[in-house]
C-alpha positions in Angstrom: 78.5 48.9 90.9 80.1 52.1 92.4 79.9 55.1 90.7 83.3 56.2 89.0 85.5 58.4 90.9 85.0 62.0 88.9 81.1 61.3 88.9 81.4 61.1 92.7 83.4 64.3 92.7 81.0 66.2 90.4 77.9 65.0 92.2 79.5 66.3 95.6 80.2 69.7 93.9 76.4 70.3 92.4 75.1 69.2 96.2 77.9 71.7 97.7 76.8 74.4 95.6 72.9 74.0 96.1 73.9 73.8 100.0 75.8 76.9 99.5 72.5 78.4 97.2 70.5 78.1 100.8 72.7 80.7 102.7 71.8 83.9 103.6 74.5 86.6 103.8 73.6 86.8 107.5 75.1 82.6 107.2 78.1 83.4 105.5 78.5 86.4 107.9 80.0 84.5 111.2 83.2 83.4 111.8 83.0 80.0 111.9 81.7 79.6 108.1 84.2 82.1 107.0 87.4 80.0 108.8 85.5 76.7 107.1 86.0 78.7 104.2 89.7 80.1 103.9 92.0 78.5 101.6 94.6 75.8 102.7 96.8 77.0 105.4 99.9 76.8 103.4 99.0 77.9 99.9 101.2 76.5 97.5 103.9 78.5 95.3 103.7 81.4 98.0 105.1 80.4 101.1 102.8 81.7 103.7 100.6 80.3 106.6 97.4 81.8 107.1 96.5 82.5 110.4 92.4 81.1 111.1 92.5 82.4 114.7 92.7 86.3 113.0 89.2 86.0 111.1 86.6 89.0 111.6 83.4 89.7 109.9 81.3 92.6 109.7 77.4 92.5 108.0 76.4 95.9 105.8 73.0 95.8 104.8 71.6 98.9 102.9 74.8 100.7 102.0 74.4 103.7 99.5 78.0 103.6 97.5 79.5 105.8 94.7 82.4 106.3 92.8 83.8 107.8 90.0 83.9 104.1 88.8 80.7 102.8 89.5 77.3 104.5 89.7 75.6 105.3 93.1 74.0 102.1 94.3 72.7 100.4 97.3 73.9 97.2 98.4 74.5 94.4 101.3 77.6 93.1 102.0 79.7 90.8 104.1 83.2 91.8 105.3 85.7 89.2 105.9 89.4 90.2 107.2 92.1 87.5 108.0 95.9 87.5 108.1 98.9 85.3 107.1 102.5 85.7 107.0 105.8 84.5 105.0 107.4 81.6 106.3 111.4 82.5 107.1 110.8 86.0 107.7 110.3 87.4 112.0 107.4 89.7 113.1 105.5 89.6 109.6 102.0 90.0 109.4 99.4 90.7 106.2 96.7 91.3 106.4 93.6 90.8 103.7 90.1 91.9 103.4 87.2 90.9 101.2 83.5 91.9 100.8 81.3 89.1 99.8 77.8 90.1 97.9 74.9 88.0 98.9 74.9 84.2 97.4 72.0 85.4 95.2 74.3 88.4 93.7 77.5 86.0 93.2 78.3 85.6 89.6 81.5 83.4 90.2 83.4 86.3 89.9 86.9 87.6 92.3 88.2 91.6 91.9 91.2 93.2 93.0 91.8 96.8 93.7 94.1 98.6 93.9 95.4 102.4 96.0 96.5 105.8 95.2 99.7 108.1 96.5 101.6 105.8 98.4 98.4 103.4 99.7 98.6 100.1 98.4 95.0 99.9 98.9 92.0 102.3 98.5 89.5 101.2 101.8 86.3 100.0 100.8 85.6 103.5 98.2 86.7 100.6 95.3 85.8 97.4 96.4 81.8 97.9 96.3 82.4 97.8 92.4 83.0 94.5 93.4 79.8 93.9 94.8 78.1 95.6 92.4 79.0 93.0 89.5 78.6 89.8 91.9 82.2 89.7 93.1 84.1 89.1 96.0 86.1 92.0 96.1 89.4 92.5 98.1 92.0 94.8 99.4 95.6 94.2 101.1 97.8 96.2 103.6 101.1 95.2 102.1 102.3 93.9 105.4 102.5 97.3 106.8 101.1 97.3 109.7 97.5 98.4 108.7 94.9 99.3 106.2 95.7 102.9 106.7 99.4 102.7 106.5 101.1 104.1 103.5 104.5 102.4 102.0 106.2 105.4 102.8 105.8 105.3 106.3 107.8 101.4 106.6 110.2 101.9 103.3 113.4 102.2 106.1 114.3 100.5 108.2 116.8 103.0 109.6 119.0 105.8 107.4 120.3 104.1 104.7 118.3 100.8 105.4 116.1 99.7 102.8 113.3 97.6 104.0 113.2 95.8 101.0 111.0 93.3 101.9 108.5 96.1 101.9 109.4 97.4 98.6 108.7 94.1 96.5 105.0 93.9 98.5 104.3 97.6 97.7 106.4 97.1 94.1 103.9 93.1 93.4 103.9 90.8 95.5 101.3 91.6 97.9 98.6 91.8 94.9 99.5 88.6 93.8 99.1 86.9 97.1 95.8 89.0 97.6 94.2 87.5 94.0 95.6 84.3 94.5 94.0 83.7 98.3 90.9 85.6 96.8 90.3 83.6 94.3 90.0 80.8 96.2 88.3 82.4 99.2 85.5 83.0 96.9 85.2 79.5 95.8 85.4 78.0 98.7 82.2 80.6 100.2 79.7 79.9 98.3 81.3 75.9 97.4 81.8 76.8 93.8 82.7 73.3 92.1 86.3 73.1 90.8 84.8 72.3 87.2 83.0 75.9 87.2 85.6 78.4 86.2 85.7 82.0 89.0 86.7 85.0 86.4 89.0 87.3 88.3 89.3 91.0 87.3 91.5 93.9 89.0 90.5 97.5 89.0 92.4 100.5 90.0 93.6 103.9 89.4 97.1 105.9 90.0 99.5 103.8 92.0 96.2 101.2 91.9 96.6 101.5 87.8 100.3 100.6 88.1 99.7 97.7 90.6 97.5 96.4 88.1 99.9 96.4 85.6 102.3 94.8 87.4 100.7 91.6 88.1 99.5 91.9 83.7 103.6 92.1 83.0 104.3 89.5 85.9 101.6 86.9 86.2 99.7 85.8 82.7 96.9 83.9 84.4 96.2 85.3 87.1 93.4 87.9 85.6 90.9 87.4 83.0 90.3 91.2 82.4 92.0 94.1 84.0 90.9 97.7 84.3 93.6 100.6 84.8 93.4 104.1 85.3 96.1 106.5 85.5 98.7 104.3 86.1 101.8 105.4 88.3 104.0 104.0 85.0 108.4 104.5 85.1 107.4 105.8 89.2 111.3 107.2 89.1 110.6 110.0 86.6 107.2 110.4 87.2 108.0 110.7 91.0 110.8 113.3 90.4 109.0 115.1 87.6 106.9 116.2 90.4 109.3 119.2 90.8 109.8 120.2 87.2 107.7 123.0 87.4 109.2 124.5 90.8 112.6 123.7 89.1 111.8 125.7 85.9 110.5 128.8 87.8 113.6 128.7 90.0 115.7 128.5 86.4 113.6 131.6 85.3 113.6 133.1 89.0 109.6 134.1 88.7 106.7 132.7 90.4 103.4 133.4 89.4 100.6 133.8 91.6 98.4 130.8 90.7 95.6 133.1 89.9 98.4 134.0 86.5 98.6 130.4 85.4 94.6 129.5 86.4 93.9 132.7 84.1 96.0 131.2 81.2 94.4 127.4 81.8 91.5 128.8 81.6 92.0 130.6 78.3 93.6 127.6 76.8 89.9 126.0 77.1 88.1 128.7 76.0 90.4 128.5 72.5 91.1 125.0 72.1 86.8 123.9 73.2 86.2 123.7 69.6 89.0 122.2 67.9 86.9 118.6 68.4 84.2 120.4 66.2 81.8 121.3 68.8 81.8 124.0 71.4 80.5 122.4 74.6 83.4 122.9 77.5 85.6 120.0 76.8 89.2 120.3 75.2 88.7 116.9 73.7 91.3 117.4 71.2 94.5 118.9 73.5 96.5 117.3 71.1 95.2 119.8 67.9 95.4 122.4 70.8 99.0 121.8 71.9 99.6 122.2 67.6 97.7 124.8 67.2 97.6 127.3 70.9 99.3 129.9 71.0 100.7 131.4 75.0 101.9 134.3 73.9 98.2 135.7 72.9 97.2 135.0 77.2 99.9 138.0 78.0 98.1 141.3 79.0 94.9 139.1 79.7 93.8 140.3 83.4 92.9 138.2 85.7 91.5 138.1 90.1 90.9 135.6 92.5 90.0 136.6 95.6 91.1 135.8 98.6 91.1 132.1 100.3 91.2 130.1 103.4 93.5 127.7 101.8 93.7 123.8 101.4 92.2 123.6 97.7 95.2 123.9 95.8 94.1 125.3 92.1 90.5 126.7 91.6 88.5 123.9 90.9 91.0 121.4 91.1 90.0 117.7 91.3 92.2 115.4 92.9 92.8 111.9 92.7 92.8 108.7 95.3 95.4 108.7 98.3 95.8 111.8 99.7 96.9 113.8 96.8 96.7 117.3 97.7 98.2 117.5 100.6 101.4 115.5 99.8 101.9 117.6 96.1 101.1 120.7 98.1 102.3 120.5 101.2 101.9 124.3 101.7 98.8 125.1 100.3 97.5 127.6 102.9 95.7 130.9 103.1 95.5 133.2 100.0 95.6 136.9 99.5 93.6 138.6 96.5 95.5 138.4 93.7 94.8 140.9 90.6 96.7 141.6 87.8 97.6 140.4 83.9 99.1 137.6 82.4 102.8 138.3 82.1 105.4 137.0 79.7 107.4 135.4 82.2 104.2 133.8 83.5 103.4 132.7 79.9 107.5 131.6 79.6 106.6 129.5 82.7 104.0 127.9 81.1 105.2 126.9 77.8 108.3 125.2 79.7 106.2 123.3 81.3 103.8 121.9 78.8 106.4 121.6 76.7 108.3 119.7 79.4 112.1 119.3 80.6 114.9 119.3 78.3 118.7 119.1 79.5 121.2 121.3 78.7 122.2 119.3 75.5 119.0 119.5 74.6 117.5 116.2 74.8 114.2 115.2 76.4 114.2 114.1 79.7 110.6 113.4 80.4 107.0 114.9 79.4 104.1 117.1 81.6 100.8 117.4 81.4 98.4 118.0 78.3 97.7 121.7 77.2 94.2 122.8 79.1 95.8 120.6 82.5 95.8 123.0 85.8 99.9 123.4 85.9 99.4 121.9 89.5 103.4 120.8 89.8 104.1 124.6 89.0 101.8 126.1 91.9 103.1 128.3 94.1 102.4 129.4 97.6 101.5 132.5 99.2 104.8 133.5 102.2 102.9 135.7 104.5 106.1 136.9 106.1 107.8 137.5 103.3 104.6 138.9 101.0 105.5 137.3 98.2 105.0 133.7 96.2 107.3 131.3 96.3 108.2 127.6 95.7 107.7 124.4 98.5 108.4 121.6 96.5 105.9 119.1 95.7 105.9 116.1 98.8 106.0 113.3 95.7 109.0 114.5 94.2 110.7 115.7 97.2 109.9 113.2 99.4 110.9 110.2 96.5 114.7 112.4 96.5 115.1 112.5 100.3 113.7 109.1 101.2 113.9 106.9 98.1 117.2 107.9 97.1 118.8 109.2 99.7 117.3 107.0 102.2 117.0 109.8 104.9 113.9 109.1 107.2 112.8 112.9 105.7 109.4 113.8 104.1 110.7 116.8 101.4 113.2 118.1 100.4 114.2 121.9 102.3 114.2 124.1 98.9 114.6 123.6 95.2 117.5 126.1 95.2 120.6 124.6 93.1 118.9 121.9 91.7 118.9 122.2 87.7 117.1 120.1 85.0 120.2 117.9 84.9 120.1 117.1 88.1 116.2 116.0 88.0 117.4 113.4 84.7 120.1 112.0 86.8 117.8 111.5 89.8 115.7 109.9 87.7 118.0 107.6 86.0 119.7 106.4 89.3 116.1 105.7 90.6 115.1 103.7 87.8 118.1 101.6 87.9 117.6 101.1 91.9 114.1 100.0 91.4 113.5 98.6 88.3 112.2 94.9 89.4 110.0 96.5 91.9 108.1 99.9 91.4 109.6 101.2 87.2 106.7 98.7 86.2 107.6 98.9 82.5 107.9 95.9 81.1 106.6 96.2 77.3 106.4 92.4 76.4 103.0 91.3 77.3 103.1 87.9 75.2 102.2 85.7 77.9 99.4 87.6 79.2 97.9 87.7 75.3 98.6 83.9 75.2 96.4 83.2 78.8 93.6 85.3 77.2 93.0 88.1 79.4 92.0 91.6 78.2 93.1 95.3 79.5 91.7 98.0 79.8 93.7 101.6 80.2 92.0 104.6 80.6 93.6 108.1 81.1 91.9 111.7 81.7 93.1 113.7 79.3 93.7 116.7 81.1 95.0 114.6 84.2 97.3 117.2 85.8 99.3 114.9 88.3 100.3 111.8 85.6 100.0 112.8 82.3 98.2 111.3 79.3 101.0 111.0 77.4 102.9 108.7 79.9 100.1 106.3 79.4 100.7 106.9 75.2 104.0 106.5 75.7 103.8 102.6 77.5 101.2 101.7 74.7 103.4 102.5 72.2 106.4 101.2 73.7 104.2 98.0 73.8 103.3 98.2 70.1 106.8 98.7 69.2 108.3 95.6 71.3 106.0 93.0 70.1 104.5 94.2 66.8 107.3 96.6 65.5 107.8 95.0 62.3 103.9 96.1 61.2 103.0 98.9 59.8 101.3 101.6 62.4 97.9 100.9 62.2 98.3 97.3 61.8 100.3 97.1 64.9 97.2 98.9 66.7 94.9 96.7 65.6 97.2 93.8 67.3 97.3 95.1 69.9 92.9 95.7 69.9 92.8 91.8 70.3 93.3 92.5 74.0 94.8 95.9 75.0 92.9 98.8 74.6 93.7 102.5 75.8 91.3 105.0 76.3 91.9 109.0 76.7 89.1 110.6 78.7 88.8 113.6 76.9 88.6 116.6 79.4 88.9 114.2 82.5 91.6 115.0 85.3 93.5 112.5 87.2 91.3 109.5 87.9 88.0 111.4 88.0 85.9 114.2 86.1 87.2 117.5 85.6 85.4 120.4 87.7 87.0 122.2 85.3 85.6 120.7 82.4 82.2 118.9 83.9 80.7 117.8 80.5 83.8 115.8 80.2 82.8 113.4 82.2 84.3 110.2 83.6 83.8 106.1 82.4 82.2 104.6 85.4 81.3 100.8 83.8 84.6 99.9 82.5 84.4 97.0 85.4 81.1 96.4 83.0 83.2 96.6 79.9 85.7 94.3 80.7 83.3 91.8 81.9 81.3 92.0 78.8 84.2 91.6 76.8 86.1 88.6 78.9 83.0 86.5 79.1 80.7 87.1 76.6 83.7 88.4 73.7 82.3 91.8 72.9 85.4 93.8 72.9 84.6 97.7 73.3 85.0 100.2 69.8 84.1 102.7 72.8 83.5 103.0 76.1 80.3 104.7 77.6 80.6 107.8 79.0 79.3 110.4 81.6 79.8 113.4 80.3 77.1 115.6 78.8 79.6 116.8 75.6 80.8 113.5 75.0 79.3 110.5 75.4 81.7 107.9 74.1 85.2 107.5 74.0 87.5 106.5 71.3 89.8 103.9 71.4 93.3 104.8 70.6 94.6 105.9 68.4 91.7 107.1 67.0 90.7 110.8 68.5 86.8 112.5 68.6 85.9 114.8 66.3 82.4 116.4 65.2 80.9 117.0 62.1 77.6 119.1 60.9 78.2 122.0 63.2 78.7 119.7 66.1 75.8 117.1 65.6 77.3 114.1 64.1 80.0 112.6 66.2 83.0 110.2 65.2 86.5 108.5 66.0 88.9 109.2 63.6 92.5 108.4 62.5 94.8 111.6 62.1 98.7 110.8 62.0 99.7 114.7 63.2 97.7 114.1 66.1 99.2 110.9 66.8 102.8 112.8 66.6 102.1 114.9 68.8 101.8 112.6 71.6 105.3 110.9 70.7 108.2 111.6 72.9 111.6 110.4 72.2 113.2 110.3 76.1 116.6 110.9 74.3 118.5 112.5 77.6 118.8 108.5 78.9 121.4 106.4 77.2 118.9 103.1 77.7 115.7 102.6 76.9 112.7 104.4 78.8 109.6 102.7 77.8 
């Protein structure tokens, strides 16, 4: 009697997979398993042909990695690069790249990550965490040319010629089409049987932390669990709020030495350390501290740096993934000494800018970073000709104006001179309207991805000085509000706990610890976390921590706070804290979520 049809299929997949078992990395590692191994050449639903005659491997044995988001490790790994391209369109080419951990290490698991700035990708600094929890991990080029090309480099295709094919890859569709060939790359490798389920998880920060979020708000199924960081969230107004701070010191017509506003930063910490109930370095409460600080008692305060080199922006500045620094501060060059006392126009500066820009009817237009954040879109630089400080404005918000909007083949904009708050709001608004179903990346109805079971989660440093906490508040709420806005506050929270979860960092910077604050720390296992909690159901209360003053952190919207003279430590609710990370964005006549 023969053997019925699905018993023959499963017996073929359990002798597959114990034929695949008997590999070494070393056999996965040629070409010729690797092409056995891609998936079909048409893919279905995408419309692309993979080309097998583009496949390259490269063996790593012994490879010392570390990250902010993992912790320093050795490992082996196999990396497997191949192209395809979309059928209909002339002289397009994507290419993908994978590493693939040892079969021993594989834990039928596939992870996306994401880039930083304008990369769609961040090289192989995230794709080890792949490794690291038994996953093939990958990384795209968009279809730009190469893994080192940034979007903003093929956005036109002349003046005034949107390449918009490359907009919707940068905006989604390249991260789908990466997970999706992933995915089944990594079953066919190691001949995972189609009864065995591969989890696939997506990790990122910055632009990676909005990629991520769009495939959540576009594609239910295609991630179990997601980790995002930072994420590039409404990219119009964040991209143009880039030059509030030169804006606002042209409005005043001052411009402090950085020393001015590094010497009020750094007395902002020194009040606000213990508002959490502990003195230990960390303003893990800038929400109490924004209530409660007043700028006006930093004026008189002296303050000297001495001279510099250049290149470093702020005094212990940390920046984030994707060449931060030198496009927000293009003209960050040698220093002079600078001596002297706060001044109430420095302090003036500062409060406009935490408090963030208002127009001239006095509506909100968009918020800035969290008191105790390094004022870095309000940094000045030093004119050696002239001997004096002035404004170069930041190359995100310039460049977006010049090439995004106006389409000009230009990098920055010439000067900030004439250009008002209003003028920033309308920028922003036309942006959003000209990109909203590519790179806004707001959509606040997450049903579907609830529905398919996968989890999030969103972490932000608190004191992250290039995308501020609050813009990651500001989505959860407006996610809350869309699809549980007839509960009550804290039941809505606890809705959304079944499988969003946002975490503020307290004392972190953007996507990373805070040199500023180093017992803040940084969350380096939420890969870990979101594992634990897709596949085994343990969803996180916390997450663990790095950081010597805190080692936990509280899940929104519950804040840390210290008891016993700073010995017993706890999350707790407190509606005036919670208020004070609300903005209304009332200076737009349509919703800003």
């Amino acid at each position: 009697m023969r053997p019925h049809h699905s018993a023959l299929a499963l017996s073929s997949g359990i002798i597959a997979a114990v034929q695949a078992a008997s590999l070494s990395l070393a056999d996965i590692c040629t070409i010729a398993y690797t092409r056995s191994a891609l998936p079909i050449s048409e893919e279905p639903g995408l419309g692309i042909t993979i080309d097998a005659s583009s496949v390259t491997v490269s063996l790593t044995t012994n490879k010392t990695v570390s990250s902010n988001w993992y912790p320093s490790t050795v490992i082996d790994y196999c990396t497997v690069t191949f192209a395809y391209s979309h059928k209909g369109l002339d002289n397009d080419t994507v290419q993908v790249s994978y590493l693939v951990p040892p079969t021993e290490k594989f834990r039928n698991r596939y992870l996306s990550t994401g880039g930083g700035g304008l990369a769609i990708n961040s090289g192989t600094r995230s794709t080890p965490s792949g490794v690291i929890v038994g996953a093939v991990a990958g990384i795209t080029d968009g279809g730009f040319g190469s893994f080192n090309t940034q979007f903003d480099a093929v956005f036109l295709l002349a003046n005034g010629t949107v390449n918009w094919q490359a907009t919707y890859m940068f905006g989604y569709q390249a991260h789908h089409e990466l997970a999706v060939l992933g995915k089944q790359f990594a079953r066919n490798l190691f001949k995972t049987p189609e009864n065995e389920k591969i989890y696939a998880y997506y990790q990122g920060c910055s632009e990676g932390g909005r990629e991520g979020w769009s495939q959540a708000q576009r594609f239910a199924g295609q991630f179990d669990g997601l980790v995002t960081g930072a994420p590039a969230f409404r990219f119009s107004q964040l991209q143009t709020n880039h030059l509030s701070g030169g804006v606002l010191e042209e409005t005043m017509g001052y411009y402090p030495p950085p020393c001015e506003l590094e010497k009020i930063r750094n007395l902002t910490i020194a009040a606000c350390d213990g508002l959490d109930g502990k003195v230990d370095g960390v303003v893990a409460r800038s929400d109490l501290c924004k209530l409660v600080f007043d700028y006006e008692k930093t004026i008189g305060e002296p303050y000297h740096c001495p001279a510099s080199s250049g290149g470093g922006g702020f005094p212990g500045n940390t920046r984030g993934p994707g060449g931060t620094t030198k496009r927000q501060f293009p003209g960050s060059g040698p220093t002079p000494e600078q001596n002297g006392t706060v001044t109430a126009k420095g302090v003036a500066i500062a409060k406009a800018f935490t408090e963030g820009l208002i127009d001239s009817r006095g509506k909100r237009i968009y918020l800035n970073p969290q008191p105790s954040s390094n004022f870095a879109d309000a940094q000045t630089t030093w004119n050696a000709d002239k001997g004096a400080w002035e404004i170069l404005p930041s190359g995100f918000g310039g460049g977006w104006v010049t090439r995004f909007l106006n389409l000009q083949d230009k990098s920055n904009l010439d000067s900030l001179k004439g250009v008002t708050v209003d003028q920033l709001r309308d920028w922003m608004a036309f942006g959003m309207q000209k990109y909203y179903d590519s790179l806004q990346t707001t959509w606040p109805t997450l049903g579907s991805f609830q529905a398919a079971g996968g989890k999030i989660l969103h972490v932000h440093g608190e004191e992250d000085s290039s995308i501020p906490a609050a813009s990651s508040v500001h989505y959860y709420e407006s996610v809350r509000k869309v699809m549980h806005g007839d509960l009550s506050y804290r039941e809505g929270t606890k809705a959304l706990d079944d499988f969003y979860r946002l975490y503020i960092v307290p004392g972190g910077e953007h996507c990373s610890a805070n040199s500023a604050q180093p017992n803040g720390g940084w969350p380096m296992t939420t890969l870990q976390t979101v594992i634990k909690w897709v596949e085994e159901g343990v969803a996180p209360a916390t997450l663990n921590n790095t950081g010597k003053g805190i080692s936990s952190i509280c899940r929104w919207p519950l804040r840390p706070f210290w008891t016993g003279n700073g010995t017993k430590f706890d999350c707790v609710f407190d509606q005036r804290s919670v208020d004070s990370w609300m903005y209304t964005l009332d200076a737009f006549d349509f919703p800003v979520y």
